[in-house]
C-alpha positions as CSV (number, residue, x, y, z in Angstrom):
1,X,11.1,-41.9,50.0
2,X,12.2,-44.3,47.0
3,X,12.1,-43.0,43.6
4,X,9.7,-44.7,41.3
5,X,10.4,-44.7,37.7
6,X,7.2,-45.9,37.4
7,X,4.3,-44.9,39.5
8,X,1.1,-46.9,40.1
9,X,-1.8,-44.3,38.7
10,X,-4.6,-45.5,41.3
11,X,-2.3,-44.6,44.1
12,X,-1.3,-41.2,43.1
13,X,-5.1,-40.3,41.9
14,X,-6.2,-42.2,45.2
15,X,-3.7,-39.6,47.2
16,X,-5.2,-36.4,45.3
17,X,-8.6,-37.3,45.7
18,X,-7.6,-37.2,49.3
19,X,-7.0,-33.5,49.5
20,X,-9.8,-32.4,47.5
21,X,-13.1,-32.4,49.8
22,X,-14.7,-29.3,49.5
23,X,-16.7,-28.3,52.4
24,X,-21.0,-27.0,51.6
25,X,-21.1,-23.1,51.5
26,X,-22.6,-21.6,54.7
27,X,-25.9,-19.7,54.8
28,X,-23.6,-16.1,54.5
29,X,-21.8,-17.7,51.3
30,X,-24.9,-18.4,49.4
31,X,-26.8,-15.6,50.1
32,X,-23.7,-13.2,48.9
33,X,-23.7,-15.5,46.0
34,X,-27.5,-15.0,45.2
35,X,-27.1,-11.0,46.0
36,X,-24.3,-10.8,43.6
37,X,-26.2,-12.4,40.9
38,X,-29.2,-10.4,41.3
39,X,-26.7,-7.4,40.8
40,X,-25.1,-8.5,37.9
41,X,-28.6,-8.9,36.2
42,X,-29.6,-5.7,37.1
43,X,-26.4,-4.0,35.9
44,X,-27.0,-6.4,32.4
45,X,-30.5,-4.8,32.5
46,X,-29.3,-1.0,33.4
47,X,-26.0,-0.8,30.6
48,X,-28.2,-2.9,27.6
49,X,-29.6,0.4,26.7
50,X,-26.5,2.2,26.6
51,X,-24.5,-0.9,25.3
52,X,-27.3,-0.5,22.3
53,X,-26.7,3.4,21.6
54,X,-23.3,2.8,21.4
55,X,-23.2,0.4,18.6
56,X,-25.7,2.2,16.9
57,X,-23.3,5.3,17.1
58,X,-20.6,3.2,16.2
59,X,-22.7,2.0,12.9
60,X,-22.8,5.4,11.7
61,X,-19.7,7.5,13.2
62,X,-18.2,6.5,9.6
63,X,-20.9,7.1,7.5
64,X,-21.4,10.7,9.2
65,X,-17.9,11.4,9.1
66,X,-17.6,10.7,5.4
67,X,-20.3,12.9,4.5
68,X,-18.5,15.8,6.7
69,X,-14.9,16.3,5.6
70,X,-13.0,14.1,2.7
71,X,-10.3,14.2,4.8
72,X,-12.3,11.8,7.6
73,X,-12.9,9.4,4.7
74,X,-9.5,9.2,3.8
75,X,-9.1,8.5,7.4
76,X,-11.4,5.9,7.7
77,X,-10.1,4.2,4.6
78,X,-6.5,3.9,6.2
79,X,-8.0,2.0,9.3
80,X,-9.8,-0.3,7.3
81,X,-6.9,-0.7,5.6
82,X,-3.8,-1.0,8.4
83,X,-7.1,-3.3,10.0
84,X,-7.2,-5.7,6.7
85,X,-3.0,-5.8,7.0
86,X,-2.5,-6.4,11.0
């Protein structure tokens, strides 16, 4: 094959557009694609609730930890802190 400093653009995109045909998915491939969408909505649905209690436990971890032990604030203060730095 000769070398070609340069190469004609239609005939190289002409020769990938010959590789690229992509067949229709069977019966088996769309119906596993519908089943695993219906399973990722219902695991959305199942873990929102928990997803929820954890941020709202995350909201106040500092605020309960502050008001137990001076030391904790401290503690929290220096993560805010190496957090502001990074």
């Amino acid at each position: 094959m000769s070398y070609r400093r340069y190469p004609d653009r239609e005939r190289a995109l002409s020769q990938l557009d010959r590789h690229n045909s992509v067949p229709e998915p069977t019966e088996f491939q769309q119906k596993l694609a519908q089943d695993a969408r219906a399973a990722m909505e219902a695991a959305g649905r199942t873990l929102r609730p928990m997803h929820d209690a954890m941020l709202q436990l995350a909201a106040s971890a500092p605020v309960l930890l502050a008001q137990s032990a001076p030391a904790a604030s401290k503690f929290i203060e220096a993560l805010k802190h190496s957090a502001r730095t990074a």
